[in-house]
C-alpha positions as CSV (number, residue, x, y, z in Angstrom):
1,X,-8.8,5.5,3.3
2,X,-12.4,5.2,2.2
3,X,-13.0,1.9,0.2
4,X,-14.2,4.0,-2.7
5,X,-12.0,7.0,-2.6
6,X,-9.7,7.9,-5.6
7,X,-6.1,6.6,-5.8
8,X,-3.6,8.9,-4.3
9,X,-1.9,10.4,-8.1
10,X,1.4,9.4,-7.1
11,X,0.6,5.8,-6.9
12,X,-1.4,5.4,-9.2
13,X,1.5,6.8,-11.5
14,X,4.3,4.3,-9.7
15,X,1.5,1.4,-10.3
16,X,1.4,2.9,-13.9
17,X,5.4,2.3,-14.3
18,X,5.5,-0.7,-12.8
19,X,2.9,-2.1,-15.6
20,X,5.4,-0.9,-18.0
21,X,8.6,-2.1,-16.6
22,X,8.0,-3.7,-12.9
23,X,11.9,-3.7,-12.2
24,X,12.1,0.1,-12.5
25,X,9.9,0.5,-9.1
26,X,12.0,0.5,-5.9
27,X,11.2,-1.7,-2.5
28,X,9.6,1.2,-1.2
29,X,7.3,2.0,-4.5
30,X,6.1,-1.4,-4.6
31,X,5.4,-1.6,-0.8
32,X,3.7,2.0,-1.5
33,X,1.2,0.4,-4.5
34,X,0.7,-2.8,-2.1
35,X,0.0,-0.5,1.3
36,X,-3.0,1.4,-1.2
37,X,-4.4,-2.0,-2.5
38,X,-4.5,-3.3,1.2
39,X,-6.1,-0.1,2.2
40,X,-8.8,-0.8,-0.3
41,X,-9.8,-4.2,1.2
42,X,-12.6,-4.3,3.9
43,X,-11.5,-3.8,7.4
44,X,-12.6,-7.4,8.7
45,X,-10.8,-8.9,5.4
46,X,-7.7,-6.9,6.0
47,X,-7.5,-8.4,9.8
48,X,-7.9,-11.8,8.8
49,X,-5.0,-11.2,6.1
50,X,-2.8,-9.7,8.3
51,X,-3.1,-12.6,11.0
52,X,-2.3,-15.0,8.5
53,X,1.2,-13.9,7.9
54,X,4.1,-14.8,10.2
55,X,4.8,-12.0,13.1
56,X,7.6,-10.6,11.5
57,X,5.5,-9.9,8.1
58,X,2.8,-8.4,10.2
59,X,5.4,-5.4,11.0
60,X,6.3,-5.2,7.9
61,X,3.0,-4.7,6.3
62,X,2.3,-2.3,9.4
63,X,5.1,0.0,8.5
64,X,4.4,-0.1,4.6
65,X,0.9,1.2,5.7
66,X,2.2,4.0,8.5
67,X,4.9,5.3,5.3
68,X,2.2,5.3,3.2
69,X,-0.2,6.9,5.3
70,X,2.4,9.9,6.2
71,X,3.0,10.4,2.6
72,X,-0.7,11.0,2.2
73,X,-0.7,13.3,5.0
74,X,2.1,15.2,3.4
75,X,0.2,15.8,0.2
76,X,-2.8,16.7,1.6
């Protein structure tokens, strides 16, 4: 994702409710709105962010991303 490139619309509508009422987004909506704000942060910044969590957080963050990337690819 380009650092300037519009939200995906489905995110931006889950980041929309969870403004409204945060406990009516699921693991996998939060993780989705997370995965897009991540995306948005330089590529030296995100490394450095990344390497600062435990290994086990690292994966995590990787799937978020890969789920999130794959639901891009689907609406495209």
């Amino acid at each position: 994702m380009a650092f300037n490139e519009p939200a995906n619309p489905k995110v931006a509508y889950l980041a929309s409710l969870g403004l409204m009422d945060p406990a009516s987004l699921t693991l996998d909506d939060a993780r989705a709105i997370c995965a897009t704000a991540l995306a948005r942060v330089p590529d030296h910044r995100q490394s450095e962010i990344v390497r600062a969590r435990p290994t086990h957080e690292q994966i995590d963050m990787a799937l978020a991303t890969a789920r999130y990337n794959d639901q891009l690819d689907e609406l495209a």
